[in-house]
C-alpha positions, 0 to 999 in steps of 0.5 A: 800737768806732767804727773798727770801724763805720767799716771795716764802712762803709767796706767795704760796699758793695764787699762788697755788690757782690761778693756780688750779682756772685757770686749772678747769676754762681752763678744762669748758668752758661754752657751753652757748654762751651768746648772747654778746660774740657770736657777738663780737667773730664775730667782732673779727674774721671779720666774718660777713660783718658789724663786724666794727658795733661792733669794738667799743662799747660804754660800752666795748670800747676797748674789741674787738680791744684788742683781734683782736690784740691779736688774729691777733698775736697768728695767726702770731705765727702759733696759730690759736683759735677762737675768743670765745675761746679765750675770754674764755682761756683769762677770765680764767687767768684773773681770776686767776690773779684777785684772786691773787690782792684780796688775796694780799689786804686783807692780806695788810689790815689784816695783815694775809696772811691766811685770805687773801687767804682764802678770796681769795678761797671764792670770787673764789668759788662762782657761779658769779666768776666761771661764769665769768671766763669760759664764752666768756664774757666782765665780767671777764675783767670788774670784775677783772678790778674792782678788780684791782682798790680796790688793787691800791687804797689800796696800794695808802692808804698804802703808798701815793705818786704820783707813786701809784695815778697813778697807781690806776688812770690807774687801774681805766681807763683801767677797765672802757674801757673794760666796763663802769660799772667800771666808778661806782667806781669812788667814790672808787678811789675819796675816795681813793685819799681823804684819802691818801693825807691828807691835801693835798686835792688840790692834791686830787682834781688834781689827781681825775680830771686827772683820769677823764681827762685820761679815756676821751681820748680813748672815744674821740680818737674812736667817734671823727668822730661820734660825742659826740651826738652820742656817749651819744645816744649811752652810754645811749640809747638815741632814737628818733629825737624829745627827745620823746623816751627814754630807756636802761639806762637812762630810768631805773632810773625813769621807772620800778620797785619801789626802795624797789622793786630794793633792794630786787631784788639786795638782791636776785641776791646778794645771787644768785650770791653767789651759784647756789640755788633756788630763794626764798633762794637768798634773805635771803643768798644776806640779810646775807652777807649785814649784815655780812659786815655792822655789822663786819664794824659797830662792830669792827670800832673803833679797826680799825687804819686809814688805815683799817678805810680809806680801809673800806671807799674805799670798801664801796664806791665800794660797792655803785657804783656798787649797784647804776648799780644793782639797775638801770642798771639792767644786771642779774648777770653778775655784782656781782663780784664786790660787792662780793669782797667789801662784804667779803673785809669788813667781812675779814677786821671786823673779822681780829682782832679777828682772830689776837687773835687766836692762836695754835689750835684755829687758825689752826681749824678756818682756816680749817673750812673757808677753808672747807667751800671754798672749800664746796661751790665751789665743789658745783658750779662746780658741780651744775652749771659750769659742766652743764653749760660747756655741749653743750647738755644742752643749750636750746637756741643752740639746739632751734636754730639748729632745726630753721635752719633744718627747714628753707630755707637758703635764708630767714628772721627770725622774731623774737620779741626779748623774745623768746627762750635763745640768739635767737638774736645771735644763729639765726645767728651763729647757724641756719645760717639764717637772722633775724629781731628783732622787738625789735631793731624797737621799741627801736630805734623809738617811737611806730608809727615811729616803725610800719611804719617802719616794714609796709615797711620793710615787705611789700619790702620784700613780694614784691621779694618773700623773705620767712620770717619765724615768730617763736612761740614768735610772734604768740601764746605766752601770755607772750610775747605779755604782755612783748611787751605791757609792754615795748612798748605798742604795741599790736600784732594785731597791729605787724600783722596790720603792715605786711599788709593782709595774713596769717602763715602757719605751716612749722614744731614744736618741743616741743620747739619751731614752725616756721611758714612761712608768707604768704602775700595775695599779692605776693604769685607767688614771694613767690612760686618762692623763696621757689622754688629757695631753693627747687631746691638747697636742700639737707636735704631731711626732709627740701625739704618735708616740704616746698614742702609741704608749696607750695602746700598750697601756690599753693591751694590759686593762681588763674591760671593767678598767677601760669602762673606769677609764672611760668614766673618769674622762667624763667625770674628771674634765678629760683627765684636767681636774685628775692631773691638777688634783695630783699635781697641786701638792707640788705647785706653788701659791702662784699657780692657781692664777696659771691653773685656771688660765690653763682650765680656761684655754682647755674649756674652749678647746671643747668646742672644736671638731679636732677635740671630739675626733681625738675623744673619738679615737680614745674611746676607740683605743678603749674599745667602746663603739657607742662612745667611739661614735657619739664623740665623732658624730659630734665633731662631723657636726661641727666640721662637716668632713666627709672622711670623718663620715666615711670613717663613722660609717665604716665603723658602724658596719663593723660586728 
């Protein structure tokens, strides 16, 4: 009974703290939607016709068909949750679990329960883990996979045998296909290995080789029908047909920025990670906590035995796996987890035998200071960023897009550079509802002048249907923009608009965040007419309807009289301009959309009924400047409504020359 007690005492206080981590992080939710887990959530949910595209992603391979399954299964329980939240719920616990491993290691490497929760409340406390933990992100899973691969690696240098390599093997290999940033710690798990076994190197060198062997299997098993060609263009953004094009990954170990440059910046996202604060401090916050961790380690190596010694190997080796991804896989701060826990893993280690020496009061002041400033900094957090952060009000992205999608036809194409406003690339999508292009998607994918040709006959297919595409401020009037395309690309933006072939942009609506402009081409304007036409006929945001009538009369100021009659004529033969946009629009819709296509034609059909759909017919030949048309079209919703005002107005417009 008594060491029951003991274990109960032992582990109650990391529990504690795991289950109040767990209760803030489940209470804030991030309302950032990043861009990754909007289209993933889509994936897991089937919710847009290609969501296989994204089942299986190189560099998160599993992380989708986990929560379909998951997700799949809650449903056949009666609990139906969205797939973001879920990620989020998900990464909240995982989270809260993760802590636990790091608190239980460090106290096995201090000897010191105290100093291993502690150490546990100041990696739980900090910006980058408080982030991760309330987002609907692969990263949680990635760092408490992490996370999970120092603790069997300790246990594994504990005691070795071959049940513990195993375990830290599959620790390893389960991190690493929920993102494969992890396969960077592999020197961790080598060093590890190296370490535990002693003399026994072969075993070593067997066990590493079987890790290797082990983490090959799902990869083949998912790209075994694509192909390896396919599967290393994809892991590392490998483009073009000739090996001209390189970018990504790969291109980032020679390209950019100068080492020193590199390692400044780490520094700084080091300290950014940490806490939210100004930029200029993150540098010198990144800069202390390397040099806590190098001088406790340097400090106190020889008092360490050889399982510390073996531990701060292993951490240090974590630690340069992941710097190596920070320094040349540049991904913000979304992989610092990680190197937190190696950094105060080794302070914790360096400063155990001192806090081994303290005793009584000494002792208890210490841990209330640590615990203080545990606390301190993740009040401040919370309070500065994950608060903020869990407010839907104060995502500049979602509120830009919402206002993209109040201000653009349903059936139509957002172009957009790709740098614009905050994750335009998924929000375009999932919160204006609207479809998009990325000219980034063009670049990244083909060399500069395969590129260009592409974009001519992309854009010049879909000005020849009349399909509205809209271009936001990113590609029109933004000097930064313009320079970041010239920096990655080379391309300039006279050369984009060269590629759209001859017209012009007219201003549909701005905000002070943002404006959307309708492309209008020099060819294809009676196309153009009819399909915002289409849109105009179907509206029901009146504020939307003013704006792009007024559109069509600029549209219209620029026809000669034969395009208004072709216009006229492609209303009547085109079913108002529907067939004309389902023709344009087809080559880009999924298997899928032929089911949501007709359902669309058939709500369309019984609007043909109703005095509203004629009047507007009415007013768009009016637009056109066709009378006869004009009043046929109003005399037959004046049958159907019987409104005397409609009357006055046919009236009025029959007396007119």
């Amino acid at each position: 009974m008594r060491p029951r007690i003991d274990a109960l005492r032992e582990h109650a206080v990391p529990v504690g703290l795991c289950l109040s981590a767990f209760a803030l992080w489940f209470s804030l939710p991030d309302a950032t939607f990043v861009f990754d887990g909007v289209m993933f959530a889509q994936s897991v949910e089937r919710a847009t016709v290609d969501w296989r595209y994204e089942f299986f992603n190189s560099r998160h391979l599993v992380f989708n068909a986990t929560f379909q399954l998951l997700r799949d299964a809650l449903i056949a329980m009666g609990l139906k949750i969205g797939a973001y939240r879920l990620f989020q719920i998900v990464n909240s616990a995982v989270g809260a679990a993760g802590l636990f491993l790091f608190a239980d290691m460090v106290r096995r490497l201090t000897r010191d329960r105290a100093l291993g929760w502690c150490a546990a409340l100041l990696l739980g406390a900090t910006w980058c883990y408080g982030t991760r933990a309330t987002e609907g992100q692969v990263y949680m899973l990635m760092s408490a996979g992490a996370l999970a691969t120092f603790w069997t690696a300790v246990l594994l240098l504990e005691k070795p045998s071959a049940l513990r390599a195993a375990g830290a093997a599959t620790a390893f290999v389960a991190a690493t296909i929920f993102h494969s940033a992890n396969g960077f710690l592999f020197p961790t798990l080598a060093v590890a290995y190296w370490r535990a076994f002693g003399k026994r190197r072969a075993q070593a060198v067997l066990a590493g080789v079987g890790a290797l062997a082990l983490l090959a299997i799902p990869f083949l098993i998912v790209f075994r029908s694509r192909g390896s060609r396919a599967f290393f263009a994809v892991a590392a953004d490998y483009h073009g047909s000739s090996g001209e094009f390189w970018a990504g990954l790969f291109h980032m170990f020679w390209g950019g920025a100068s080492l020193a440059t590199r390692i400044l910046t780490m520094w700084k996202e080091t300290g950014l990670a940490f806490a939210v604060m100004p930029p200029e401090a993150g540098v010198a916050v990144g800069l202390g906590l390397w040099a806590a961790a190098a001088g406790t380690t340097v400090g106190f190596w020889n008092h360490y035995d050889l399982l510390r010694k073996s531990a701060a190997i292993t951490l240090a080796a974590g630690l340069a796996g992941y710097s190596i991804v920070n320094l040349f896989w540049p991904g913000g701060l979304f992989f610092y987890v990680p190197p937190h826990a190696c950094l105060i893993g080794l302070i914790a280690l360096g400063a155990s035998n001192r806090f081994a020496q303290l005793r009584g009061g000494d002792r208890r002041s210490l841990l209330g200071g640590l615990c203080s400033a545990g606390v301190s900094l993740g009040a401040w957090n919370v309070g500065a960023g994950l608060v903020p952060q869990s407010h839907i009000e104060n995502n500049v992205g979602h509120r830009t897009a919402v206002w993209v999608g109040e201000h653009t036809v349903p059936s139509s194409l957002i172009l957009i550079t790709g740098f614009g406003f905050p994750s335009s690339k998924v929000y375009l999508g999932s919160v204006a509802m609207r479809g998009r292009e990325v000219l980034e998607y063009f670049f990244n994918r083909e060399p500069k002048a395969v590129a260009l040709r592409e974009i001519s006959v992309f854009s010049a297919h879909l000005a020849s249907y009349g399909v509205p595409m809209y271009f936001l401020s990113d590609l029109i009037e933004s000097p930064k923009v313009a320079a970041e395309m010239k920096q990655r690309w080379n391309v300039e933006m006279a050369e984009i608009q060269q590629a759209f072939g001859p017209g012009r942009v007219v201003r549909v609506a701005e905000s002070p965040d943002e404006r959307v402009y309708l492309y209008v081409p020099k060819t294809g304007q009676a196309e153009l007419f009819v399909c915002v036409g289409y849109s105009i006929l179907s509206e029901t945001n009146q504020a939307r309807l003013g704006e792009h009538v007024g559109v069509l009369k600029e549209i219209v100021s620029e026809m000669s009289p034969t395009e208004r009659r072709r216009a006229a004529g492609l209303m009547k033969t085109r079913n108002w301009g529907f067939d004309l946009l389902a023709e344009g629009l087809r080559p880009y819709m999924g298997k899928d959309s032929a089911v949501v296509l007709a359902e669309r034609r058939a709500h369309f059909q019984n609007m043909q009924v109703g005095a509203n759909f004629w009047f507007r017919v009415g007013n768009l030949y009016k637009l056109l400047g066709l009378k006869p048309e004009t009043l046929d079209a109003w005399a037959r919703a004046e049958k159907t409504s019987n409104d005397p005002g409609l009357r006055q107005a046919i009236d009025r417009l029959k007396a007119t020359p």
